[in-house]
C-alpha positions as CSV (number, residue, x, y, z in Angstrom):
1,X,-66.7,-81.2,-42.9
2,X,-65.7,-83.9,-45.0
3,X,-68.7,-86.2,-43.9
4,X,-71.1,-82.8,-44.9
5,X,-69.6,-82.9,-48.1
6,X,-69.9,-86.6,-48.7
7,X,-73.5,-86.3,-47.8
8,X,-73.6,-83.3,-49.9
9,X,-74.9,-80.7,-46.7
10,X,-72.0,-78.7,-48.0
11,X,-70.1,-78.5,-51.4
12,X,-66.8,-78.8,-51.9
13,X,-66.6,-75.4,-53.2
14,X,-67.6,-73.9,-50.0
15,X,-65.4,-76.4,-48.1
16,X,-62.7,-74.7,-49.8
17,X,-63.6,-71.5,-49.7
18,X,-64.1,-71.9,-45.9
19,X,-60.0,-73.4,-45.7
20,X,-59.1,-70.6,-47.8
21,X,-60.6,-67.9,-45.0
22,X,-59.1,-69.4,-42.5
23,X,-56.0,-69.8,-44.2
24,X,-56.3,-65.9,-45.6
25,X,-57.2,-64.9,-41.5
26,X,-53.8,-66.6,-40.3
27,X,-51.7,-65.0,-43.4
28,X,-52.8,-61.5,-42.1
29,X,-51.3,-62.9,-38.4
30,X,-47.8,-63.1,-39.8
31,X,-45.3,-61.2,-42.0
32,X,-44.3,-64.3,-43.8
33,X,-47.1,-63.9,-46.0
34,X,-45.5,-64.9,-49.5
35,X,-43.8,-68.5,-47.7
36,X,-47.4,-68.8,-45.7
37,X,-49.4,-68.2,-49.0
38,X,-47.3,-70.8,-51.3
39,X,-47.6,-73.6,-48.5
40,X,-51.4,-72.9,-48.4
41,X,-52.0,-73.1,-52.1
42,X,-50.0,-76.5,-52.1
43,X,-51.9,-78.0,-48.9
44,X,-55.4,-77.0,-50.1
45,X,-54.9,-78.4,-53.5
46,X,-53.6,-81.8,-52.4
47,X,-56.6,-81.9,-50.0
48,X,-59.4,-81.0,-53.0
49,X,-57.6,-83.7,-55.0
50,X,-57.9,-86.4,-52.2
51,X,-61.6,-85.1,-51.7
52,X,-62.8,-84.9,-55.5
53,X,-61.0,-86.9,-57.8
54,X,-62.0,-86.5,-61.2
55,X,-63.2,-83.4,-60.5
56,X,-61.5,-80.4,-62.4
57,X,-58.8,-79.0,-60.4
58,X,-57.6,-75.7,-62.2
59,X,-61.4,-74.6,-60.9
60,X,-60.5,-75.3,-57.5
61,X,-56.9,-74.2,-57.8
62,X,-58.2,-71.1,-59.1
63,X,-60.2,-70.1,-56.2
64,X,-57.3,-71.5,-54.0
65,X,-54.8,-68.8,-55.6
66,X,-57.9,-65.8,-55.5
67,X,-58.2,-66.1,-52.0
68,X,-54.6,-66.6,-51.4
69,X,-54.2,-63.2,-53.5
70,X,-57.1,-61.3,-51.6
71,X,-55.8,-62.6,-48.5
72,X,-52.1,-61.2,-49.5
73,X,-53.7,-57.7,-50.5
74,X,-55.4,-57.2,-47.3
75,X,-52.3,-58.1,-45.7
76,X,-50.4,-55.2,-47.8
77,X,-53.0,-52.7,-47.1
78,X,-52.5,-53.6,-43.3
79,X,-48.6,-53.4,-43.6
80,X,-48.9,-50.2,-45.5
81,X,-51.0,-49.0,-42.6
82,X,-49.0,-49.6,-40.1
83,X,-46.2,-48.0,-42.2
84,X,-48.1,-44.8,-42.2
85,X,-48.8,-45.1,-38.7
86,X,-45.1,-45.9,-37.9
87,X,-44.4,-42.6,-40.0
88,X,-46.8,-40.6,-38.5
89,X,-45.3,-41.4,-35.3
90,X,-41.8,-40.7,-36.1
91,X,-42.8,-37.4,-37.7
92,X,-45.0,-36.8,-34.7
93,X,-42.0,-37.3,-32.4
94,X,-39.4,-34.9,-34.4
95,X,-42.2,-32.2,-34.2
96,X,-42.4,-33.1,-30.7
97,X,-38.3,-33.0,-30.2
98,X,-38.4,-29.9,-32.3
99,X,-41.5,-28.1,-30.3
100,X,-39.3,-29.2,-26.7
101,X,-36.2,-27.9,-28.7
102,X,-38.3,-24.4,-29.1
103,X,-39.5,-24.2,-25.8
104,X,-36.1,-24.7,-24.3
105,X,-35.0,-21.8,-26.3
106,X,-37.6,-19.5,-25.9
107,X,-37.2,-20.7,-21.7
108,X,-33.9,-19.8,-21.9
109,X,-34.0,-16.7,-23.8
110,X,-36.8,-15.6,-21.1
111,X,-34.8,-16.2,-18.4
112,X,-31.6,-14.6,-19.8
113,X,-34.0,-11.1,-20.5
114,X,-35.0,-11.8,-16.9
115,X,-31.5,-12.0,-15.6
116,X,-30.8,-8.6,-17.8
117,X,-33.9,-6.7,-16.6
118,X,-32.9,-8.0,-12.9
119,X,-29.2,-6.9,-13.2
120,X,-30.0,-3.4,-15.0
121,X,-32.0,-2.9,-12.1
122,X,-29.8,-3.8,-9.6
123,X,-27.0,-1.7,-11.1
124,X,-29.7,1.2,-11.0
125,X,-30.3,0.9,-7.6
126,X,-26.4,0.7,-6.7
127,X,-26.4,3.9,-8.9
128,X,-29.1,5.8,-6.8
129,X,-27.4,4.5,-3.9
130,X,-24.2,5.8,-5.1
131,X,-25.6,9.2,-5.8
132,X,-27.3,9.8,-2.4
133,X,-24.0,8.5,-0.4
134,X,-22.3,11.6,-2.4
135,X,-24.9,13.7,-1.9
136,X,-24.9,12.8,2.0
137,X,-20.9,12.9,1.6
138,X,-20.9,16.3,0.3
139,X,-23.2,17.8,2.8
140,X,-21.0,16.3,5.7
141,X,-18.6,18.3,4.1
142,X,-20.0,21.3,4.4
143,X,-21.4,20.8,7.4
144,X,-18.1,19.7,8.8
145,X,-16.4,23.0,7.5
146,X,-18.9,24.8,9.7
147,X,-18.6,22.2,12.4
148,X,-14.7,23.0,12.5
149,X,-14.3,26.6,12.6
150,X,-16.9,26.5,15.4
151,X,-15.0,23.8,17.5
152,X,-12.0,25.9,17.2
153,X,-13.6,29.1,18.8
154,X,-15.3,26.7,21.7
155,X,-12.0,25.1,21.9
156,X,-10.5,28.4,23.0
157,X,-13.4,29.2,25.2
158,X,-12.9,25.9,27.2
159,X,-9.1,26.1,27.2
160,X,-9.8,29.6,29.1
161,X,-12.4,28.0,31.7
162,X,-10.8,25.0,32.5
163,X,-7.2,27.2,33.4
164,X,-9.8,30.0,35.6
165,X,-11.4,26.3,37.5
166,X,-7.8,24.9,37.6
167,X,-6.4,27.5,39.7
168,X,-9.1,27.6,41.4
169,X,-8.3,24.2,42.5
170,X,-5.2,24.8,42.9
171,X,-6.1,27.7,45.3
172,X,-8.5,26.1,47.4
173,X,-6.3,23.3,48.1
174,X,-7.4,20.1,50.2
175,X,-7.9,21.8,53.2
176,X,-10.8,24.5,51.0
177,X,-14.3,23.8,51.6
178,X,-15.7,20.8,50.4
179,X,-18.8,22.0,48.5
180,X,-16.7,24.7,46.9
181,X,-14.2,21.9,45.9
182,X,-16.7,19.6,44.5
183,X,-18.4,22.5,42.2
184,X,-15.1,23.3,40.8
185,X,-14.2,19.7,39.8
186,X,-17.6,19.3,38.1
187,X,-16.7,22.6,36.5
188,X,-13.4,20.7,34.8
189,X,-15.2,17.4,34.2
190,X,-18.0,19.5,32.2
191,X,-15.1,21.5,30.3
192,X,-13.5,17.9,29.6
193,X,-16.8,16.7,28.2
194,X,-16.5,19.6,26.1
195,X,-13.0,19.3,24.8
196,X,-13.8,15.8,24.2
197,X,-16.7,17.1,21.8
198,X,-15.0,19.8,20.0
199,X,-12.5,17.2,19.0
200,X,-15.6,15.1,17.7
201,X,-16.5,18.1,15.9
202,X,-12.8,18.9,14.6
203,X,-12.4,14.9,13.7
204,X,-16.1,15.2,12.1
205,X,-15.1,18.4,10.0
206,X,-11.2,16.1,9.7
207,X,-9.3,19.0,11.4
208,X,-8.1,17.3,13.8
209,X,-6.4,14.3,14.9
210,X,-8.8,11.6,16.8
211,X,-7.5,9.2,19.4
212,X,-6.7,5.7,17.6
213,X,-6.7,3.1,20.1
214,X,-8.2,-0.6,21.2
215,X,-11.0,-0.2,23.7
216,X,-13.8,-2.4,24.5
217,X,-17.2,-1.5,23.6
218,X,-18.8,-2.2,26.8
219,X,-17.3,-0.5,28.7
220,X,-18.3,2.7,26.5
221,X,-21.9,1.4,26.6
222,X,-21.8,1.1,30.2
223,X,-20.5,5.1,30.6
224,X,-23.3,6.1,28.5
225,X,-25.9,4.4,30.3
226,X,-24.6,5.8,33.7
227,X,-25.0,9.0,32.4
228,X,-28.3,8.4,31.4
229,X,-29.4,7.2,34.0
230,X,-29.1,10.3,36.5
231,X,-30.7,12.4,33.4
232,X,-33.7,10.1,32.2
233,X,-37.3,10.8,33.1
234,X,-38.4,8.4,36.0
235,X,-41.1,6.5,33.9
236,X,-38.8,5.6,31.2
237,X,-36.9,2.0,31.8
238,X,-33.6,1.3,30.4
239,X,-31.7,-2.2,29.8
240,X,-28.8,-3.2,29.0
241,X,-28.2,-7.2,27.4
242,X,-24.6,-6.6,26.9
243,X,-22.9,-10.0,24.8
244,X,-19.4,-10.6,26.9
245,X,-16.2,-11.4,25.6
246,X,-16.7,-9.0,23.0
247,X,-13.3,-8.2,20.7
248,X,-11.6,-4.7,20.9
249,X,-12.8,-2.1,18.2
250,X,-10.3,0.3,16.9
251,X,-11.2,3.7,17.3
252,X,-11.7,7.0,19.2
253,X,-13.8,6.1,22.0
254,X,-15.4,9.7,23.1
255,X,-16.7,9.7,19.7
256,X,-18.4,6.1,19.8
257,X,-19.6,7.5,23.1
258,X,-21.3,10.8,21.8
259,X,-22.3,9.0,18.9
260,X,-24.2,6.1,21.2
261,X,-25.5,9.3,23.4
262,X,-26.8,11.0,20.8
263,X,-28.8,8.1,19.6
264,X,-29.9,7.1,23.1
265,X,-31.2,10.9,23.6
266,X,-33.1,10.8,20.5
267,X,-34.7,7.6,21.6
268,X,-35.6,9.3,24.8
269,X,-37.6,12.1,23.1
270,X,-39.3,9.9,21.1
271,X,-40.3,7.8,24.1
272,X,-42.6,11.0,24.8
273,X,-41.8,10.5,28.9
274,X,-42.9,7.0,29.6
275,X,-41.5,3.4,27.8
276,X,-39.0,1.2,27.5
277,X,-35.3,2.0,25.8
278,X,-33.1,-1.0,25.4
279,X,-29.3,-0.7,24.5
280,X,-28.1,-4.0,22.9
281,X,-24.3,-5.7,21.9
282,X,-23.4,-8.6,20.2
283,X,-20.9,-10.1,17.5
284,X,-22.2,-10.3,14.1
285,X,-20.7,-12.1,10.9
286,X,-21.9,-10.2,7.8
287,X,-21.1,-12.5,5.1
288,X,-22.5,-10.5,1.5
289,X,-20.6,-7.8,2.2
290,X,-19.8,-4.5,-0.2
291,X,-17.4,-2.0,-1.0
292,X,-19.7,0.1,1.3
293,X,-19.6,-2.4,4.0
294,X,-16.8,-5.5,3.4
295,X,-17.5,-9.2,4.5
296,X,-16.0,-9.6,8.1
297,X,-16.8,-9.7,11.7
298,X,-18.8,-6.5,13.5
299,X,-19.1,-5.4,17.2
300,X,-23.0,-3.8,16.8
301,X,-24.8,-2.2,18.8
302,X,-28.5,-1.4,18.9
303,X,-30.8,1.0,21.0
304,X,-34.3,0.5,20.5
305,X,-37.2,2.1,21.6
306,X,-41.0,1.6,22.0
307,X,-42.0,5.2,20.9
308,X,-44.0,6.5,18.6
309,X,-42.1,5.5,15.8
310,X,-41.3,7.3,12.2
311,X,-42.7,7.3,8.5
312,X,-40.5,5.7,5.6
313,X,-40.2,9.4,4.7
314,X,-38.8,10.7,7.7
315,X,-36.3,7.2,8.0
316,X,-34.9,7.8,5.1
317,X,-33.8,11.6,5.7
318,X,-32.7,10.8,9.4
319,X,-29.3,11.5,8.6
320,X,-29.8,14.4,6.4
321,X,-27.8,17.3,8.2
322,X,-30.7,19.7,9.7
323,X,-32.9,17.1,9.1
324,X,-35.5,17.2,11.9
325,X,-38.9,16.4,13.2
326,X,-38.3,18.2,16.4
327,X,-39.2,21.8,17.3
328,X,-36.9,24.6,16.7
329,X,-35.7,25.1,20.2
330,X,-35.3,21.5,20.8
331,X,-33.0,20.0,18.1
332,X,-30.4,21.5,15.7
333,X,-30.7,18.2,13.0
334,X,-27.5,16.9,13.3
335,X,-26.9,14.7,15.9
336,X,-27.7,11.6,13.8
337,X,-25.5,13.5,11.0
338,X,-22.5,13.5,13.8
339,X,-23.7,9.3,14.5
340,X,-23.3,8.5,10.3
341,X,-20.1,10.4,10.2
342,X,-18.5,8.9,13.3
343,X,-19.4,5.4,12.1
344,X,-18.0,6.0,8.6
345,X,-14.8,7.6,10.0
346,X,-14.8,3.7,12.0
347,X,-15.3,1.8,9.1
348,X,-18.7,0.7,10.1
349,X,-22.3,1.5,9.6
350,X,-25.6,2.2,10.5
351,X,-29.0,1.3,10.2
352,X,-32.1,2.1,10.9
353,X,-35.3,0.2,11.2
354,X,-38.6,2.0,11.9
355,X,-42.2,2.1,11.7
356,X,-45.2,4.3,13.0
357,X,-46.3,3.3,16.2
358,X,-43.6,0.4,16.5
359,X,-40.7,2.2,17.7
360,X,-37.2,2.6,16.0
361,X,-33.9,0.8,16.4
362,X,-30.9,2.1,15.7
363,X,-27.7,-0.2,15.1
364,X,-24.1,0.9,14.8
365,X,-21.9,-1.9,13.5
366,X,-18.2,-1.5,13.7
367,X,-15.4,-3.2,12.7
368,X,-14.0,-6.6,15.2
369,X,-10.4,-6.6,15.6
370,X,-8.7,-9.9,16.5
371,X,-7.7,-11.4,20.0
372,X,-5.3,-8.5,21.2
373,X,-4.9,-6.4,24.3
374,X,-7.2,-3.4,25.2
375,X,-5.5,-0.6,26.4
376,X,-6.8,1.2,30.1
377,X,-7.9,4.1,30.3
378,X,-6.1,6.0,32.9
């Protein structure tokens, strides 16, 4: 550039001009602008002095300090841009702290209205549930007022026979004919059967005093089957898949074992005179337990069928006292009434899972007691 100048190509002025630009462009690179600026103006003057002496240097200087000064101000208006920029992104990231801040509260308010909705309706269902268990309740009740005065009268009915067959017995001796002998000990295990279920009847109504005593629930299952077995239509199969080692249940026995035979008959019917019944026991650990139902272990058992099933209607009125789907000459409606009572009397449960044209399966669950001796029955 110098040797331009000297051979006048290019004017000092522009020279200058052309150091000031540069200068001006690496000002704008830095945020030392004032120190950069002052240094510049000193450099550029000492170099138009060595270039052009004589010449007047105020004119030079001038230009010198101009394009320092425009250099300076483009450099403000950049640092006041980037101010507002900085600003704008520190307001936009409290609007954006506030808007999260918002969203977490309206989140939260959702979910705590959800939580309210969900436990108002969970209280309304324990409410309805409440209401039918003391509507069920109340029917037993009157039910089981009937149920007593009418075991009494049978009671005394059966008392009568079974003195008539036992001196019978007693009269034929072991020397009296055998078939003779035979029908009047079938006579006295039929009016045992029968004393056994009038005190079902008189422990469903609560007039009477049940037997209270460890006994194994197999070995209930397994009576019940053998009875079924010399009663049950030839094209009907039934199986057993018995757990073992099962604990002792606390109870009355002959009413576990109407209450299993009244379930197994009513699977029967349903099975039309051809299928499959299947009587099931196992040990089950209910966990989320209620004040219907506490937390603990349960000795259940299950008898399910392949039939022809029933409607959510009919499942849930199955226990409904008189409640039947049978004709009138073939069911009174309350054998599964005697089933719901004898496994609330227990402590227990049961369920019921149905469906048209998938069978039903009923479960009695009752309470496990610990490792302990189970009497014999003798």
């Amino acid at each position: 550039l110098h040797a331009m100048a000297q051979v006048g190509d290019l004017t000092y002025t522009n020279y200058v001009l052309i150091l000031v630009v540069v200068s001006g462009f690496v000002a704008l690179r830095t945020s030392y602008l004032a120190i950069l600026t002052m240094v510049h103006i000193v450099a550029w003057s000492a170099v138009a002095w060595h270039l052009e002496q004589g010449a007047p240097f105020w004119r030079h200087g001038a230009q010198l300090i101009g394009a320092a000064m425009a250099a300076g101000g483009i450099h403000a208006v950049r640092l006041r841009m980037v101010r507002r920029i900085l600003v704008l992104r520190a307001l936009d990231a409290q609007r954006s702290i506030v808007l999260a801040e918002t969203l977490a509260r309206a989140e939260h308010e959702l979910a705590e209205r959800r939580a309210a909705e969900e436990k108002q309706r969970a209280e309304q269902r324990r409410r309805s549930e409440l209401e039918r268990q003391l509507r069920q309740a109340q029917k037993l009740e009157a039910i089981g007022t009937l149920a007593g005065g009418v075991a009494h009268d049978i009671n005394n009915v059966l008392t009568a026979v079974m003195s008539i067959a036992s001196l019978l017995e007693r009269s034929l001796g072991d020397a009296g004919q055998g078939e003779a002998r035979d029908d009047v000990r079938d006579i006295l295990g039929a009016c045992r059967r029968g004393r056994d279920l009038t005190r079902n009847l008189l422990g469903f109504a609560r007039q009477g005093q049940q037997q209270r005593r460890r006994f194994d629930v197999n070995e209930v299952i397994s009576e019940v089957l053998e009875l079924l077995a010399r009663t049950t239509p030839p094209k009907i199969a039934i199986a057993r898949d018995l757990a073992p080692g099962l604990p002792a249940v606390e109870g009355d026995p002959s009413q576990i074992n109407h209450a299993l035979l009244n379930i197994a008959l009513n699977a029967i019917d349903a099975l039309e005179g051809r299928g499959k019944l299947i009587v099931r026991s196992a040990l089950v650990e209910i966990d989320d337990g209620d004040d219907a139902l506490p937390a603990g272990r349960y000795v259940s058992v299950s008898v399910s069928d392949d039939g022809v099933g029933m409607s959510e209607e009919t499942r849930v009125q199955v226990f409904e006292p008189f409640f039947t789907t049978k004709p009138a000459h073939l069911g009174t409606g309350l054998g599964l009434s005697m089933v719901y009572g004898a496994a609330q009397q227990h402590g227990g449960r049961v369920l019921v899972e149905s469906a048209l044209g998938e069978g039903t399966t009923l479960t009695l669950q009752l309470p496990a007691l610990a490792s302990g001796p189970i009497a014999v029955r003798k």
